[in-house]
N, C-alpha and C positions, 0 to 999 in steps of 0.2 A: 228182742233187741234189734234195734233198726239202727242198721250200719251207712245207713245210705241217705242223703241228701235229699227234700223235698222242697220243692222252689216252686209255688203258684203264682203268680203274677198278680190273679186276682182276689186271693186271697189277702196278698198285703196291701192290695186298695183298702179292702174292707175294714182289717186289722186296723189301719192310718185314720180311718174315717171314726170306725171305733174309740181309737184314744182319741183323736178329736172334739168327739162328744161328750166320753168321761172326764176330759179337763174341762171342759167348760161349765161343764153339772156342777163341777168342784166349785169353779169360779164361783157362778149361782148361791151355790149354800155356804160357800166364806158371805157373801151379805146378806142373806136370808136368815143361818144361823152361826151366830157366833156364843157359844156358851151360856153364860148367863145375861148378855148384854146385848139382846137382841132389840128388847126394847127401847133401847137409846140412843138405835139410828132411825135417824130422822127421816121423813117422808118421801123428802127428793131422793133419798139414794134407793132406796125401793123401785121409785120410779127409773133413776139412772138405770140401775142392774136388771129390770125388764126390760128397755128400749135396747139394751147392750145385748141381751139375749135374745130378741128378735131379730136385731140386725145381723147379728152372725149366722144365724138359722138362716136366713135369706140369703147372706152371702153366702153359705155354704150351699143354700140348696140351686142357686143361679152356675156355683163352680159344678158341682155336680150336672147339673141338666146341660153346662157346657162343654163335660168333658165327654159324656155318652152322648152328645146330639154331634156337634161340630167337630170334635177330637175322633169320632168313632171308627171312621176310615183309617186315620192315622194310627190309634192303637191296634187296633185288627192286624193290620197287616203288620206290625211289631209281632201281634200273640202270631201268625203264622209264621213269620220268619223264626222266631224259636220254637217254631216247631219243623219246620223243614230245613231237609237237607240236602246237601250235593256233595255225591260221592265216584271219582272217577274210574274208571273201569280199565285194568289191565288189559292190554290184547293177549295172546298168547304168540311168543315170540317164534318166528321162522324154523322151521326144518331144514338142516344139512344132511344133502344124502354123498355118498360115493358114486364111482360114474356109473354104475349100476344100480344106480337107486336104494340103495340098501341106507338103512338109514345109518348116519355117524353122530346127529345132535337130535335129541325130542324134548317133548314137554312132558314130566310127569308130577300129577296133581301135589299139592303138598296145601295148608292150612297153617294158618296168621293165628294167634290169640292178642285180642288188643282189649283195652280198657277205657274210657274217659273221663278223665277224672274229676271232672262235675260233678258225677255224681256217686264221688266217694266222699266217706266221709272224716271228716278234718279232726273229730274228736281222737286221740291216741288210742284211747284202749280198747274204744270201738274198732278202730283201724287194725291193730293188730290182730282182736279177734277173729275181722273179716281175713287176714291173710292166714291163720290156723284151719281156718274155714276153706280157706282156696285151697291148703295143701293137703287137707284129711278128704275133702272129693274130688278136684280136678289134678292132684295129685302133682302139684307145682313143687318147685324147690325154693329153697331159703331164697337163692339168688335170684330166681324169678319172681318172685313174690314181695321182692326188697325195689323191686321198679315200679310197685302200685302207691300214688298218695296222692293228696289233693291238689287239685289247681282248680281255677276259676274259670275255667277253660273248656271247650268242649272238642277241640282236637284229640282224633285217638293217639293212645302210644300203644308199641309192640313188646308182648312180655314174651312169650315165644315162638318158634315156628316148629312147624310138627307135622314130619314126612309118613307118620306111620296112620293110615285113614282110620285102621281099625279105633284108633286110640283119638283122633280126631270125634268119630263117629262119637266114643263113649262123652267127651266133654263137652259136645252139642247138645246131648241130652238132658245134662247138667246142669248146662248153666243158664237157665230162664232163673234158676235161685239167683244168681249174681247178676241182679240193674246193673247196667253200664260195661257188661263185658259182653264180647261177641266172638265168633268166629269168622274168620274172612278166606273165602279159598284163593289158592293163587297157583304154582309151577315154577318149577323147578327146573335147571336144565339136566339131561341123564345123556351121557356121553356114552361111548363105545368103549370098553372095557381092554381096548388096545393102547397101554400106555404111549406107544411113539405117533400116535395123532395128535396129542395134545401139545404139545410144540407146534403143530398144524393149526387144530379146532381153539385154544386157547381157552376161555375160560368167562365168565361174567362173572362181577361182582358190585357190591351197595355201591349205590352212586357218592361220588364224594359230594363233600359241599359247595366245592368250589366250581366242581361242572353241572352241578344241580343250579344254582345263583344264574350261569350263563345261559340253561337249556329251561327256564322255567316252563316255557308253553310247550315241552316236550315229555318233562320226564314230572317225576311225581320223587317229595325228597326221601322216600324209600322205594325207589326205584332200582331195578338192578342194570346191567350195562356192560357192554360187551370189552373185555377190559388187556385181552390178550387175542393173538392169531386171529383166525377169521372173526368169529367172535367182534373183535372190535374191528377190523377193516370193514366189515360190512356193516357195521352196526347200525345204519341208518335204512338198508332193507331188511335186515331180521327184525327189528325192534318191532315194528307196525304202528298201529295209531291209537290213541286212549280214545274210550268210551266218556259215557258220561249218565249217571243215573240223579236223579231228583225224587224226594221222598219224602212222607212229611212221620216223626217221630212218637212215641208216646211219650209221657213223662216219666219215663223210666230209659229214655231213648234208642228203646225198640222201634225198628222198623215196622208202621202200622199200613203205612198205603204208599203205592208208588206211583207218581206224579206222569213222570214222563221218563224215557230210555233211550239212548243215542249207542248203539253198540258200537265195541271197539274195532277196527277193525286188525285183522291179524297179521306180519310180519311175514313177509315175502318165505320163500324156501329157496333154499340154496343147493344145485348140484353143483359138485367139485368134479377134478379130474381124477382123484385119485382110485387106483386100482386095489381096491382093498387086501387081494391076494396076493398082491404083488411087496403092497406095503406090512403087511401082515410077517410074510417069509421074510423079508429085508429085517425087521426088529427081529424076527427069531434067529437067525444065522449070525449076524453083526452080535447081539446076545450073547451067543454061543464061544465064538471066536474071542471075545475081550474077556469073558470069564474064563476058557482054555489058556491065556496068555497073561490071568493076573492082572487084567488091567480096565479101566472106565470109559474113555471118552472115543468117542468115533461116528461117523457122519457115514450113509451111505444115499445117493439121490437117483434117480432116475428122470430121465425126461423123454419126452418125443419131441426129437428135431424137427418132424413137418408142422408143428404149430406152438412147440414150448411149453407144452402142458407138462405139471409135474402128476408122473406116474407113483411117487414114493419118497419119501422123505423122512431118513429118520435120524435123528440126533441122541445121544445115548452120553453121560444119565439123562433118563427123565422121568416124568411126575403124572400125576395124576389129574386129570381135569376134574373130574366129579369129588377129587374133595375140597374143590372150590366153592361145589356147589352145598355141601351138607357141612361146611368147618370155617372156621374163622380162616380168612384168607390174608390175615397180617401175619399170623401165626403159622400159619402154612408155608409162606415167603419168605418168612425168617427161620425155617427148617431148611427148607429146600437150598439157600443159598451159602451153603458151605463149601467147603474147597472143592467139590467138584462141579460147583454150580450146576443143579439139575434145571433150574429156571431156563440156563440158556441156550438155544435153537443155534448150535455149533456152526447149523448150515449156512445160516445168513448172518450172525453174529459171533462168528470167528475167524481172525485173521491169522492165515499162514503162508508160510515160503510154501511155494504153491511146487517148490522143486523141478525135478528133468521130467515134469507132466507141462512145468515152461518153454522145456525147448522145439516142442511146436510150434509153438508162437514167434521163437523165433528164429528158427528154419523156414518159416513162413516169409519173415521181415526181409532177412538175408538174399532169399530167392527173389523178393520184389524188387528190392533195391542191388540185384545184380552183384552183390557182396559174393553171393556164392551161387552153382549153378549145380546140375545134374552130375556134372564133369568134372568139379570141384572134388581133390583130394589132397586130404589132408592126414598126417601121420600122427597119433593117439600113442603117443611114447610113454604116457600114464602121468608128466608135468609138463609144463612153460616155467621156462627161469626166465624172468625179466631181470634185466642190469637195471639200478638206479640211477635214475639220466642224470643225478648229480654226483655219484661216487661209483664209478664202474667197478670197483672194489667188494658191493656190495649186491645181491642176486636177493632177488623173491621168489617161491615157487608158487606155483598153482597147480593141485595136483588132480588125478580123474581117481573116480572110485576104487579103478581096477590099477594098484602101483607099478605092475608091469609095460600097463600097456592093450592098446587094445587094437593097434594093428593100423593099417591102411583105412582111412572111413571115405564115404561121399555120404550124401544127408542122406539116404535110405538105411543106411547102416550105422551113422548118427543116433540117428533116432529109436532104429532098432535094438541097438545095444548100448546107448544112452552115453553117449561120447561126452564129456565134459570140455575135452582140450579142444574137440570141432567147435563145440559155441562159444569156448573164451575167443577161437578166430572169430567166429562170425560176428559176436560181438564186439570187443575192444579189439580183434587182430593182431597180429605180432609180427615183429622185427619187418619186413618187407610187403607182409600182408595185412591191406589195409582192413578193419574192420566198421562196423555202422556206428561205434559210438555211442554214449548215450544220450544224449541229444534227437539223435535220430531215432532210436528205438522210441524215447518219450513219445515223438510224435504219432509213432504206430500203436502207442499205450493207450494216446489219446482217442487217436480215431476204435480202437477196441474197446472203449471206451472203459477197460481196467481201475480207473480211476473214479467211478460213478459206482452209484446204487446200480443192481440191475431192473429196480421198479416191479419185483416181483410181489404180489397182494399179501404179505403180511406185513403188519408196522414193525418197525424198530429195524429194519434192515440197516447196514452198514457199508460202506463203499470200502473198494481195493485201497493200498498205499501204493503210489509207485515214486519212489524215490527220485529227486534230480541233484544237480550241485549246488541250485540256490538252497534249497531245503537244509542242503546237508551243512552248509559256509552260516546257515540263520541258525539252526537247531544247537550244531553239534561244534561249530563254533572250527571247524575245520574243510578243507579243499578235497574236491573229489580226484578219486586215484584211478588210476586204469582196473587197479584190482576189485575197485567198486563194479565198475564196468562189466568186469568177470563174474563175477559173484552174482548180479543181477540178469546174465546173460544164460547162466544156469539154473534161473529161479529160487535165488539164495539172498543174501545179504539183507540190507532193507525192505526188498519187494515182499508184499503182504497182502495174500488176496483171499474173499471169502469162499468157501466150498461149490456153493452158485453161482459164483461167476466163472470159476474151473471150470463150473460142469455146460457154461454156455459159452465157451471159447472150444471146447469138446467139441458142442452142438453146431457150432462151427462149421465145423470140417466134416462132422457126417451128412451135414446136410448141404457141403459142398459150395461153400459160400456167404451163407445166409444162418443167420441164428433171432430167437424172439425173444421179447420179455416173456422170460419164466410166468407160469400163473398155475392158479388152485380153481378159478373159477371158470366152468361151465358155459353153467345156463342158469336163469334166474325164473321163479313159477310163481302165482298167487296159489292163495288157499284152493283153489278150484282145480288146481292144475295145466291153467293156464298159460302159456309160454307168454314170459314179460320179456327178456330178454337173453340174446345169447352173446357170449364171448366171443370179442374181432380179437383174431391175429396182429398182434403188432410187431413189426418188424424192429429189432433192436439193431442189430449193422446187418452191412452186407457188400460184398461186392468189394471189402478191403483187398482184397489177393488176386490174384488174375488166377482164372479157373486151372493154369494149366500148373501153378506151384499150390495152390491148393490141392489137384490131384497128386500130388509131388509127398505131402504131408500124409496124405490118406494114405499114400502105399508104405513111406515108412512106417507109419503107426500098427497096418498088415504086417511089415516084415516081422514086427516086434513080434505077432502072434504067432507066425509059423518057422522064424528062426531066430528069437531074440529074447529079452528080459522076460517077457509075457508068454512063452511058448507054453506054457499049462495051460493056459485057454485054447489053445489047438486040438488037445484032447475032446474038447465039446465038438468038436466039426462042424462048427458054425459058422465060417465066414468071419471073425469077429474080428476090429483093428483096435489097439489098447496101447499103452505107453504106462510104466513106473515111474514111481519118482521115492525118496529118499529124501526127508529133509532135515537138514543140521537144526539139533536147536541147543543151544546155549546153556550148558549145568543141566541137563535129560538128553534121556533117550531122544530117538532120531524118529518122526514126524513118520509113517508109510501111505503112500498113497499109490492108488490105480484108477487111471481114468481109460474112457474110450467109446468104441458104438459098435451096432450090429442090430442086422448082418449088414454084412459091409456092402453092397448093391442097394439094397433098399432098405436102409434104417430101422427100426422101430424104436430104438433108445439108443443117448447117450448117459452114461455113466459115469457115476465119482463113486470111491471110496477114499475114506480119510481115518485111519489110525490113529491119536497121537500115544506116541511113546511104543510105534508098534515095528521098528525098525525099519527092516528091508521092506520096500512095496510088494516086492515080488514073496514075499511071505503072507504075513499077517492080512494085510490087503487084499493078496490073489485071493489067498482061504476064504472070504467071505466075499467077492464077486464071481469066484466059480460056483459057489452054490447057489447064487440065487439066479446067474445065467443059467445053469444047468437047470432050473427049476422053472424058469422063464417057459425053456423053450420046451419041455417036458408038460407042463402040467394040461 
């Protein structure tokens, strides 16, 4: 039984030429011989029907000697064009290592099954036989085997892909029985088995249609592409460059000779900064602590103030890269995105009251603008009553955490023991003391540039909120209040910033002035190990504060460690400067955060942790920055 298609070219010349002759024979013997009444055609027509059969024999034989003499170039290279072909060559995409080289991204082999469906064949029951036939030896399923049928066409399609070589191995052997179906090897990506990189490393998947249409002279329409985290920010040095092979077919179109070969070339490698041990401990402790406390979501980040590199980065829930690479990845995204969004990278796509981890910033403002000084004391009675400047009848409170009271402050002790009623002064100010306003604070938002992406190499980043009055009179359709002022002055009310920009208004101050755009990337390598490029330092601000209330900020944030909200980081005897924060959220629990750096003389990291729903900072927060600092400087 022959399932398959057989198409000669020159066979159906011959075929045409054949029935050519046998109609005209025909012709011939309707006046040669007609029944019994041969005899009663007359002489001319005798004549007529030989001169008629010469002339065509001539005509035919002048078409012929015209079509093999003067046409012969012309059909030729028709018969070679179907017989050749051009097939473009995958590169094998870039390597991602950690800053030790160690690898975090590779390529491991995997195999294509495809078919053409030329030379399948169109009859039904032939067709189905042949797919009984595919499932009893190459061991296909229904559902694969229901994507093989005819076209007139000789583009392949993809019936499946198939990671396990062994089993690759066995249906190479096989299938020289089945014309028109082939093997194609290709790669995979195989990520590092550390689920909180992949909010990092992200993910590749099939090209869509619509970015295939605009990249034609790039990608190939079953191409894959880098589609999350680094992944797609670099995807223009991982990808590399497509090959190109020329080949001429048999008629069964088997590969028989290969013409010419342009190889591909392959896809840069990528070193990142991150500290794999470092990142490693960070998911297992944060892990640890939100399963202890019954709870999911929380951020812990690392960075180095002397150039912004991120040391660690981990966002919690998260997901898997590598079953991006072996599963359907609509299906995958529509798992993952349930109420606790494991999809989203907490750290640069979530915004929070970034809390009393704001009132360095602005303790900071305060000091600049002479609002408040070294010498500045103020009484923490545990509220502010404001009278309403239209019914003095009527009192608003603004209260501090601690309802007693927290005594005599100046901003060392502000900071240290996270005074609420010190920055409603420094902010909005009360009864006789003037405060900055928020007007003025905006200004210092701006230049901190709070209100901006921080530009750090992953896409989908998000910018801070920082609220003003126009915002507030457009949106919400009402006048801003002093008590806005307050609320924003304590890192509360509308202010909403992402966990990255926390951690580089931190980087700030550890590094005494100056902070960078955050980043993942290195250095850049060819295949050879060639240094293509390396990562410049870019300076994000600098030089907002005058060094000497900067130093001002740094020792509050010390005092905090050895007499204040943070003093269980003292126990590590490390130098370290930190600040809490505690942030209201509206129908849940209270937001916990702990930022800070160390050692406090010469930096190596500033730090965030972020809780949500983990109360006190100085809890849930401390518990999983003391053990990874203690693990830090230990290991």
């Amino acid at each position: 039984m022959n399932f398959f298609r057989k198409k000669h070219k020159k066979d159906d010349v011959f075929i045409k030429s054949y029935s050519d002759n046998k109609i005209l024979s025909k012709s011939v013997h309707f006046f040669l011989k007609k029944e019994d009444n041969i005899n009663k055609i007359p002489n001319s027509a005798y004549i007529f029907a030989i001169f008629l059969c010469i002339f065509l024999l001539v005509l035919l034989f002048f078409r012929l000697f015209y079509l093999q003499t003067y046409k012969f170039d012309y059909f030729n290279s028709l018969s070679y064009g179907n017989r050749e072909r051009e097939a473009y060559i995958k590169p094998k995409r870039g390597i991602i290592y950690d800053k030790d080289f160690n690898k975090l991204v590779y390529n491991k082999p995997k195999f294509r099954l495809y078919y053409i469906p030329y030379y399948i064949t169109d009859d039904e029951n032939e067709l189905n036989l042949l797919k009984e036939k595919l499932k009893n030896k190459l061991g296909l399923s229904d559902d694969e085997v229901s994507k093989i049928s005819f076209a007139d066409y000789i583009d392949k399609k993809l019936i499946k892909e198939i990671y396990d070589s062994s089993l690759a191995l066995d249906i190479n052997m096989k299938i020289k029985d089945f014309p028109g179906f082939y093997l194609e090897s290709s790669y995979y990506r195989k990520y590092d088995d550390l689920d909180s990189l992949s909010h990092i490393l992200g993910y590749v998947s099939s090209i869509s249609p619509e970015k295939y249409e605009k990249n034609k002279e790039k990608y190939l329409p079953d191409d894959t592409v880098g589609d999350y985290g680094i992944e797609l920010y670099y995807e223009d040095y991982l990808r590399g460059e497509l090959g190109l092979e020329r080949y001429e077919v048999d008629s069964f179109g088997y590969k028989s000779n290969i013409i010419s070969t342009s190889e591909p070339e392959s896809g840069y490698n990528l070193k990142l900064t991150i500290d794999y041990d470092l990142q490693k401990k960070s998911e297992e402790v944060l892990k640890k602590v939100l399963d202890e406390n019954d709870l999911e979501k929380g951020v812990v980040i690392f960075l180095d103030p002397d150039d912004g590199s991120v040391l660690s980065m981990v966002s919690m829930p998260t997901f898997s890269s590598n079953d991006f690479s072996l599963k359907n990845n609509e299906e995958i995204i529509k798992s993952l995105n349930n109420e606790n969004n494991s999809m989203l990278n907490r750290a640069i796509l979530g915004r929070y009251a970034p809390a009393s981890t704001f009132k360095i910033v602005m303790g900071a403002i305060g000091l600049e603008e002479d609002i408040i000084s070294t010498n500045t004391i103020i009484q923490d009675k545990g509220y502010i009553r404001v009278v309403n400047k239209y019914n003095p009848n009527i009192f608003y409170y603004y209260r501090s955490w601690e309802s007693t009271g927290l005594g005599y402050m100046n901003i060392y002790d502000a900071i240290a023991r996270s005074s609420n009623i010190y920055f409603y002064y420094v902010g909005g100010g009360h009864e006789d003391f003037k405060g900055l306003g928020i007007n003025k604070m905006n200004e210092y938002f701006s230049l901190l540039k709070l209100d901006q992406k921080t530009g750090i190499d992953l896409s989908y980043e998000i910018s801070g909120f920082t609220p003003t009055p126009a915002w507030k009179e457009e949106v919400k359709g009402e006048s801003w209040s002093l008590g806005n002022t307050y609320y924003t002055s304590i890192g509360q009310g509308d202010l909403l910033l992402t966990p990255i920009q926390v951690a580089n208004y931190v980087s700030y101050f550890a590094k005494e002035g100056k902070n960078f755009v955050p980043h993942f990337l290195d250095s850049i390598y060819d295949q050879n190990g060639n240094l293509i490029y390396n990562y410049e330092d870019q300076v994000m601000i600098s030089n907002i504060f005058d060094d000497y209330n900067t130093s001002v900020i740094r020792q509050g944030m010390k005092k905090a460690v050895t007499s204040g909200t943070c003093s269980r980081l003292n126990i590590l005897n490390k130098d370290l400067a930190a600040k809490t924060g505690t942030a209201q959220v509206a129908g849940s629990l209270n937001n916990a955060w702990l930022v800070g750096f160390g050692p406090y003389e010469d930096p190596e990291f500033a730090f965030v942790v972020l809780i949500e729903e983990g109360g006190e900072g100085s809890e849930t927060a401390m518990d999983v920055a003391y053990e990874i600092i203690e693990y830090y400087f230990n290991r």
